[in-house]
N, C-alpha and C positions, 0 to 999 in steps of 0.2 A: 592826225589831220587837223584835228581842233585846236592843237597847239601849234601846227605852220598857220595858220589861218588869225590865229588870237596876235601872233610876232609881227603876221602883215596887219595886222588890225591897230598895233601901234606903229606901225611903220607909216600908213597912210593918217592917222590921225591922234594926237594927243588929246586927250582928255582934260589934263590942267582942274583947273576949278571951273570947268564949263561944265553947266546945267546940259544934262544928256536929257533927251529926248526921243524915248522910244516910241514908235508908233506904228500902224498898218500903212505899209502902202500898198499894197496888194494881193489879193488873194487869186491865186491860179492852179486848176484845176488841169489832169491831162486824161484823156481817156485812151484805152488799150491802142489804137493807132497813132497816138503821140499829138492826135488834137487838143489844142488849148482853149480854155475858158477862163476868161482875166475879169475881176472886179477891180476897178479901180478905185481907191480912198483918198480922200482930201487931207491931209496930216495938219492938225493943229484946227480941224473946224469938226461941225456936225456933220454926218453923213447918216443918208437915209435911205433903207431899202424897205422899198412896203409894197404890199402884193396878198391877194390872198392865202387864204392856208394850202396847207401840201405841195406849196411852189418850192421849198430849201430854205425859207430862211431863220428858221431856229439852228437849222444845220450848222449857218456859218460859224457860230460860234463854238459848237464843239469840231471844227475845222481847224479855227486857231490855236484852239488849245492842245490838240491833239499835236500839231503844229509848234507849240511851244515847251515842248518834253515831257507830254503828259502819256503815257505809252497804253493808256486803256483805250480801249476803241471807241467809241459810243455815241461814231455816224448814225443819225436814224437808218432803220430797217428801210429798204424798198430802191428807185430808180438813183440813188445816189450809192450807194454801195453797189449795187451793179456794175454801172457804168463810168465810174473815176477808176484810172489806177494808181495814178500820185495825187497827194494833197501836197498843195505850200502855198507858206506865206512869205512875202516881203515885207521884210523891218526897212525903216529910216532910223536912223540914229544919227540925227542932226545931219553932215552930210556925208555918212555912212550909208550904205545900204548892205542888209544880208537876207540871204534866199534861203528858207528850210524847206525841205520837201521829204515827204513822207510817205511808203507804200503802205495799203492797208494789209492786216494780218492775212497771212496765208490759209487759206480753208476755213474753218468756223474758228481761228483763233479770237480770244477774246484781248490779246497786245501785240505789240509790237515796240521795238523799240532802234531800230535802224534810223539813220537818218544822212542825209546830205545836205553839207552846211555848203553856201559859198559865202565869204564876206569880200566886198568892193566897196569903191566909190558909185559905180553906176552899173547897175545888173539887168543884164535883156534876160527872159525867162529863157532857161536852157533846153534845149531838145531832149526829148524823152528820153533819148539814147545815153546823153550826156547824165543822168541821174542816178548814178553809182551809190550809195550809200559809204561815206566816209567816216561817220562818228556816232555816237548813239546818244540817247535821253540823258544818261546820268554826265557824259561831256559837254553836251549841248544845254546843260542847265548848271553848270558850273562857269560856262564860258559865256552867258545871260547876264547869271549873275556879277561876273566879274567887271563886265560891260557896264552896268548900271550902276557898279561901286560900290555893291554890298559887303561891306567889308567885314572881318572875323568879329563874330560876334557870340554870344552862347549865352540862352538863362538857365540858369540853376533854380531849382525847384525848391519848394523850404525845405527846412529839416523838419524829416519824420516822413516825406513825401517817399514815395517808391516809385515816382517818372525820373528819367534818364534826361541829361540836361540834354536843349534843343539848342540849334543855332540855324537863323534865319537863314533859309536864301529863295533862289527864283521861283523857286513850287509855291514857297506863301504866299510870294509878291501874286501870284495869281488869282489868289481866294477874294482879292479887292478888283477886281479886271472884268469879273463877268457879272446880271442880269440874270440869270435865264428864266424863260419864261416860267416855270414850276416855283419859283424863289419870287422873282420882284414883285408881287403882293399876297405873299405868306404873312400871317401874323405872328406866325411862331420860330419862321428862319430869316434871317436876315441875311447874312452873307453865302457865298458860294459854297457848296459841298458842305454846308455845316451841318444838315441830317446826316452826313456821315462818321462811321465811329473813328473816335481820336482826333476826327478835325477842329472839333471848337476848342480842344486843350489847345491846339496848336496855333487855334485865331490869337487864344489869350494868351500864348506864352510871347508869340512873334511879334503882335501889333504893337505893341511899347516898342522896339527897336525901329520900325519902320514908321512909327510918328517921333523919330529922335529923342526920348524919353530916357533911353541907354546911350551910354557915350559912346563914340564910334568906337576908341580903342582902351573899353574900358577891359577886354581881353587882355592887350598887349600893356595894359597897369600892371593887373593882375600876375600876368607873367613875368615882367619886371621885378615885382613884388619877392615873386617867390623865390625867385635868383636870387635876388639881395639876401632876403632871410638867410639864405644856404649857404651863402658866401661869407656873412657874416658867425653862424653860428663854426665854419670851418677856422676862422683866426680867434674866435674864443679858446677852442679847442686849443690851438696852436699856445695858446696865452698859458693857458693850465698846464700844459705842457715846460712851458719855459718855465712858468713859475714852483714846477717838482725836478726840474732841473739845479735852481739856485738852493731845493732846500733834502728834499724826499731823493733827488735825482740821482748824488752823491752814493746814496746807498744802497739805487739802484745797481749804480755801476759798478759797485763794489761785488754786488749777487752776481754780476754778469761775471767780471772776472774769474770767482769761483765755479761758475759753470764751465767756464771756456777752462781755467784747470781739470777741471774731473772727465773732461771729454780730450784734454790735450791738445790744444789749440794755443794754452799761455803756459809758459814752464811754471811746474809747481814751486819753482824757486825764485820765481817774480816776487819781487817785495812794492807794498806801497808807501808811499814816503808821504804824499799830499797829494792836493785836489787833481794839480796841474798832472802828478805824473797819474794818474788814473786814467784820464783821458788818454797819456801816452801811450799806456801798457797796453788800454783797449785798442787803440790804433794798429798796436801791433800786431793784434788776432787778426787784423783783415787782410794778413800777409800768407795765413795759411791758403792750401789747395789741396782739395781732397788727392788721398795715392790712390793708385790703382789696384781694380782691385784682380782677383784670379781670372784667370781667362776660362773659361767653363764650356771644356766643348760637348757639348751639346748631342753635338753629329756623334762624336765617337764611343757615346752613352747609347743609342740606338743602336750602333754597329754591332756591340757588344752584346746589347741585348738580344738581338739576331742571329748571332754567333750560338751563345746559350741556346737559344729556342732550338737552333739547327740540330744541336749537340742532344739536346733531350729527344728530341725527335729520331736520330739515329740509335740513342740507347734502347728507346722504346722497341725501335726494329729486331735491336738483337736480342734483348729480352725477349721476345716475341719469337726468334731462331731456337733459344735455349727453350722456353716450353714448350714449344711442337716436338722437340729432338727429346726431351724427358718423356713425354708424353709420350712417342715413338718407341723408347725403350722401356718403358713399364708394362704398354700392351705387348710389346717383342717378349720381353720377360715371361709375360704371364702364357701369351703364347708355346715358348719352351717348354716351363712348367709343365702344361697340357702334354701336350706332346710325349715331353718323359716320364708321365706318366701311364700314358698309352701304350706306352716303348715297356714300360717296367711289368705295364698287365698280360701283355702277349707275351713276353720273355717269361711272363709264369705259367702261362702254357703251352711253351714252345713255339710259339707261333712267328714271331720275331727273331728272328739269327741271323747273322752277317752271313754264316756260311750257310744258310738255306736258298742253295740257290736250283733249287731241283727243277725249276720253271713251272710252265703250268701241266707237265707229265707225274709230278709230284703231288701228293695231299696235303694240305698246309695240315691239316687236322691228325693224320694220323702217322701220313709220312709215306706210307705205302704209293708203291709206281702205278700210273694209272696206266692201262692201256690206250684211253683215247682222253683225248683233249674238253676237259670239262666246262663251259662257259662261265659257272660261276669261280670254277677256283680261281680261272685267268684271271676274273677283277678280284677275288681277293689277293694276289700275287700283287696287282701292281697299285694298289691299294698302301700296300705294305710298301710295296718301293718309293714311294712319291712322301711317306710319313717318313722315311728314311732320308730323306733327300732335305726336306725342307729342317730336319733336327741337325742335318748338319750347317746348310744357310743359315740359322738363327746363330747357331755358334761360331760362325764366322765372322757377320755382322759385328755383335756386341762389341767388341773392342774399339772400330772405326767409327760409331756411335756415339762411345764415350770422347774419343777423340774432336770430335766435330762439338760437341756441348763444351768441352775444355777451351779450346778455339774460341768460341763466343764470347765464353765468359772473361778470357783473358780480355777481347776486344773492346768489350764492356768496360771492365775498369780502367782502360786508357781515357775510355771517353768521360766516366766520371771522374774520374784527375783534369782532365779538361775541362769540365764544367765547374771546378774546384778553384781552377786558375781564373777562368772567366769571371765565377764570384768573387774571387777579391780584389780586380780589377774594376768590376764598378762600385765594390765599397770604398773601396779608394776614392774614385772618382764623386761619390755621391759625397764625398769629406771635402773634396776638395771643393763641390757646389756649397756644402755648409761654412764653409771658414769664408767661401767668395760673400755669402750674406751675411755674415755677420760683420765682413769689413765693410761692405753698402751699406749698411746700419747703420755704423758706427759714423761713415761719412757725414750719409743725413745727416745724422744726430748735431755733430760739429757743423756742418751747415746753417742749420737751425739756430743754433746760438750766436753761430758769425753772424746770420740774418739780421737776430736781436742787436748783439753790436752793433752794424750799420747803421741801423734808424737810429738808435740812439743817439749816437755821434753825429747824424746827420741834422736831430732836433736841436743837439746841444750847438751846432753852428750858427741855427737860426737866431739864437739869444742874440746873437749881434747884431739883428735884424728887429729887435724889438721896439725902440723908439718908431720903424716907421710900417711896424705890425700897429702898433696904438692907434697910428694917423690913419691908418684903412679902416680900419675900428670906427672910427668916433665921423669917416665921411659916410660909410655905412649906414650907422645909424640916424645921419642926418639926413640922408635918401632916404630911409624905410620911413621913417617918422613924415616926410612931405609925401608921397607916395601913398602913405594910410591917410593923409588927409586930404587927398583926390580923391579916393574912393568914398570916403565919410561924406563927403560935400554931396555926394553924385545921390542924393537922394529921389531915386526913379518916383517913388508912387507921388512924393508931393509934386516933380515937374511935369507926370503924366496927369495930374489932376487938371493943373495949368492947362497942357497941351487939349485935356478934354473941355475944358469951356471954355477956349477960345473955337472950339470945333463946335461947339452949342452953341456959341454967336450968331454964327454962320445959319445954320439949321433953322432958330427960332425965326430968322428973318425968312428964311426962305417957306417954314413954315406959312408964315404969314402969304407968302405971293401965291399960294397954293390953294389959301382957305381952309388949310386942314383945322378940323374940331379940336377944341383947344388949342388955336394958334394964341392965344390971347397970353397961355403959360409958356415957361421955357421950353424946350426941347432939350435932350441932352441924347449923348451913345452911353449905354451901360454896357460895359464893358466885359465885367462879370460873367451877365447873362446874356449879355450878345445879343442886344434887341437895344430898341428905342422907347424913351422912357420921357411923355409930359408931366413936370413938374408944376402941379396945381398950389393953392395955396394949406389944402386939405389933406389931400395925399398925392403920391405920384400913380400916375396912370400908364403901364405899360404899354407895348404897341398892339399884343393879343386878346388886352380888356377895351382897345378903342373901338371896335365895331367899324366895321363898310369896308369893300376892300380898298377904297380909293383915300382910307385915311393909312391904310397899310401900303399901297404904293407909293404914297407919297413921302412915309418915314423910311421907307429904301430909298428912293431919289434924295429926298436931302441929304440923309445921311453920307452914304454915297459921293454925290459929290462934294460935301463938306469934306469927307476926307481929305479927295483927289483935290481939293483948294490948300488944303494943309501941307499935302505930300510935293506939290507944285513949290508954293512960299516958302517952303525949309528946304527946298532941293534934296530930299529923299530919293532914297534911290530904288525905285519903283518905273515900270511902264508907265510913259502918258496917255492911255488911252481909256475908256470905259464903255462896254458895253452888255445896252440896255435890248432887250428882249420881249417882244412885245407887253410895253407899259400899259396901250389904252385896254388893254383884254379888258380892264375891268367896266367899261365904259359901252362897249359892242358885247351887249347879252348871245352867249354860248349858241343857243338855241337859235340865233339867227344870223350867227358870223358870218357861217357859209356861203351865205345869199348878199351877203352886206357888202358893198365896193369900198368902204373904207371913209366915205367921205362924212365931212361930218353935220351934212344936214337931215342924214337919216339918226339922227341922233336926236336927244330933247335938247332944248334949250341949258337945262343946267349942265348935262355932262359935256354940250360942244363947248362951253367958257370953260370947263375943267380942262377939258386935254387941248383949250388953247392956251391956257395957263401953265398946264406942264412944258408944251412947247416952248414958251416963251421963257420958262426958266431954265432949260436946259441949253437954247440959245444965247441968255443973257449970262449964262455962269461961264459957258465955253469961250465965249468974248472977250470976258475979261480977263482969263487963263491966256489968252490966245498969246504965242501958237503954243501954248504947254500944253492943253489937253485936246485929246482928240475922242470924239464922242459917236459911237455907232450905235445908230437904233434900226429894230429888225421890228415892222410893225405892220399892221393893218389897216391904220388909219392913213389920210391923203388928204393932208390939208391943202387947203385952196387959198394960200398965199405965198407970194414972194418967196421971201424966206424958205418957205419949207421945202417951196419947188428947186431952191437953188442946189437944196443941200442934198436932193435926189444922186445915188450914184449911178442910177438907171431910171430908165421907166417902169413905172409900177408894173408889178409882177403880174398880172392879170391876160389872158384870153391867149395862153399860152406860154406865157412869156413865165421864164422860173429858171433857176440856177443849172439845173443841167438844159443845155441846147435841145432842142426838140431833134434836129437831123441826129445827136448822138442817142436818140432814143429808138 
């Protein structure tokens, strides 16, 4: 969405060498029933909201920023986080305008980073309904900064440093943007978020790009630069090349020939006659084409070996037939054995006889007739007959036995003749995968040295191309040699020296309309340390050894706006806007703010010319800007003239009256 929006944002207006001018034009707030609360801003003058405390106005500012792709939360705690559910602002940009609007984090999130952009010519604040979230922080701060013309930039840190090069964009442009009340008379912080970690590397690495100190495209030098290097070191290359051509090259080509012999690629009965026919013979080689090689099937190496497996597995069976059936006849055997000799004990005491068949009327024992039927002789009787019975079954058997194990075993050695067949079938086949790689080989191989031929022969074409290889040469090096003396020229630290005292111009004078202690010496921004620094004739006097806070407010106001006069006059490409948060705190003692209306004749005499004196400078510097800078102060104070009245966005914040509507409370 932020790129259909950026296509319409040059579609409605070109940019050209026109001074952008970002500024507030409104801030508008919605609460969970889609009611609105609009601040209206003056673009290109002072504006003024003041009001006692816990009315919202330190809020505003972390509004806009929040507002302006900053994804931490850090609405004050209480009836403004309650009661809002979108935050936005309207930008002007010249006769541009674009709407952000922001929900606040879900449950105790501490970010968020949704956003809804619209960019028009003329924007009515949209219905709650209408506030879809189309793009987020890290789009919304790329399409900012594209806006304002911050163009590719990047500092590289020195050597021996371990930071990661930085390149400017819309998140820095911010650290010049705000006040807040906690900062504008610190003695020891000057700029925004600079208590926090990593931010002051970043004030000092970013601020030389954003006071012009860094060429705009001194990136796309750079990178020019190093193409050329690369382009040029590739026709050197090319030049050595030509030049083992006319001399080394010769017998380069001659090695190649014998390669392309011993792989067969040039008949070994090629002769070389001269330079000319070398080239030709080499020509010749790039007429071969590898042959093809064995066709290796694959499948029918599986097939086979499937076959086999089936075939072992069957032998296994009948192996397994033949020793059950051995097995069968050796207990049969041993069986017999027993038997006849059972057969052979009772035959030695008559007791066994085919023709003893006297029944059980008979004595087995002595033989004598019995008269009656004795119970036990009957089971010896048929004792005798059942041992008779089974010595003839056993000798019946044996024979059919041995026949059934003969039978197996025959069946057996078919199937290892079969499994006989099948192995030499895939040794076959496993020769014929070997001869198929060693002709893939061998391909490669004449590949490879055709490879070599080609480039050769293709370098050796170029020689005819040498006279106007020299001429890219020598324009080459006549680009890199101007190119390295754009960059030699671009000496940052002496133009940002420059760039800092004519920013101490500005300063010492306005010093002076201030009254600050030591206005008598220069002022300067030290950059370094990121503080303000009067330059006595003895020693310099930083902003933390000045004492009062009202000489520490006032080397943030000059400061400050000395920049925003610089950033103006050079058309940097930065927001026009600054604001200030409550300035006079240091003027209205802590202890009796709360009861204080602002005005200032509950004040003494010396501090009411001081914060008419700040007034009056930050009305006299915005004038002269005008309409380039636009200037919002969130304050306590209520002057009692013209002027200050005009630049009122509201009526002072007092006897109810504060950023959230009392009916949405």
């Amino acid at each position: 969405m932020v790129r259909s929006n950026w296509i319409k944002f040059n579609n409605l207006y070109h940019v050209g060498d026109t001074t952008l001018r970002m500024q507030i034009k409104e801030i508008v707030l919605y609460n969970i029933h889609g009611e609105i609360r609009k601040l209206n801003f003056m673009p290109g003058k002072v504006n003024i909201i003041t009001g006692k405390s816990k009315t919202g106005k330190s809020a505003i500012a972390a509004i806009i920023e929040y507002c302006l792709g900053r994804s931490e939360f850090l609405i004050p705690e209480g009836v403004i986080r309650q009661k809002v559910a979108w935050y936005a602002v309207k930008l002007q940009v010249n006769d541009l305008e674009i709407f952000i609007a922001k929900e606040p984090p879900v449950g105790n999130g501490l970010s968020q980073s949704q956003v809804f952009l619209k960019v028009e010519k003329n924007i009515e604040a949209p219905n709650i309904s209408e506030l879809i979230p189309n793009t987020n922080d890290t789009a919304l701060v790329q399409y900012l900064g594209q806006l304002i013309g911050i163009s590719s930039n990047k500092h590289n840190p020195g050597v021996g440093s371990t930071r990661d090069s930085l390149e400017a964009n819309f998140k820095h442009s911010r650290i010049f943007l705000f006040q807040k009340q906690s900062v504008i008379a610190d003695e020891t912080v000057l700029f925004h978020r600079q208590q926090e970690d990593y931010i002051p590397q970043s004030i000092k690495d970013t601020l030389p790009y954003f006071l012009g100190a860094v060429r705009e495209d001194h990136l796309k030098v750079e990178q020019e630069l190093r193409m050329t290097k690369r382009e040029l070191k590739r026709l050197l290359n090319r030049i050595k090349e030509t030049e083992m051509l006319s001399g080394k090259g010769i017998t380069k080509a001659i090695n190649l020939i014998e390669e392309a012999k011993q792989v067969g690629i040039i008949d070994n009965e090629q002769d070389i006659k001269d330079d000319l026919n070398v080239i030709e013979v080499l020509s010749g080689a790039l007429d071969w084409r590898p042959s093809s090689t064995t066709d290796f099937e694959t499948e029918e190496l599986l097939l086979l070996h499937e076959s086999r497996q089936n075939l072992i597995s069957d032998l296994e069976g009948i192996n397994e037939k033949i020793r059950a059936a051995e097995s069968y006849a050796h207990e049969a055997k041993g069986f017999a054995i027993e038997i006849d000799q059972q057969r052979l004990r009772l035959e030695s005491i008559g007791l066994f006889n085919d023709e003893n068949d006297g029944g059980n009327q008979k004595c087995p024992l002595c033989s004598s007739n019995l008269d009656e039927e004795i119970p036990t002789v009957k089971l010896i009787n048929n004792s005798l007959s059942e041992l008779r019975e089974n010595l003839e079954e056993v000798t019946r058997e044996r024979p059919k036995l041995r026949t059934y194990i003969e039978e197996n075993q025959r069946e057996g050695e078919n199937l290892k003749q079969k499994i006989a067949q099948i192995d030499s079938s895939i040794e076959s086949l496993l020769y014929e995968k070997q001869v198929a790689e060693e002709i893939k080989d061998l391909n490669n191989r004449k590949s490879r040295v055709q490879g070599r031929i080609s480039l050769f022969l293709d370098n050796y074409t170029e020689i005819k191309n040498e006279d106007f290889i020299e001429q890219q040469v020598k324009k080459l090096e006549s680009r890199i040699s101007y190119l390295e003396e754009i960059l030699e020229d671009e000496k940052t630290e002496e133009l940002l020296f420059s760039i800092l005292s004519r920013i101490s111009k500005y300063m010492s004078i306005w010093a002076g309309d201030l009254g600050l202690e030591y206005a008598e010496s220069p002022y300067r921004l030290d950059i370094k340390n990121l503080t303000v620094v009067a330059d006595q004739q003895d020693r310099p006097i930083p902003m933390y050894r000045m004492g009062s806070g009202e000489n520490w407010l006032g080397c943030h106001i000059i400061s400050h706006l000395a920049l925003h006069k610089f950033f103006i006059e050079k058309h940097r490409p930065l927001p026009s806007f600054l604001i200030l948060d409550q300035p006079t705190q240091v003027y209205f003692p802590p202890e009796k703010y709360k009861n204080m209306e602002g005005d200032t004749k509950e004040l003494t005499d010396e501090d009411r010319q001081a914060v008419t004196k700040l007034f009056n400078l930050l009305f006299k510097v915005c004038e002269e800007l005008a309409p380039d800078l636009q200037i919002i102060i969130l304050d306590h104070a209520n002057l009692d003239n013209d002027k200050f009245q005009e630049a009122l966005v509201e009526q002072p914040w007092r006897n109810g009256s504060a950023l959230i509507p009392t009916d949405w409370i």
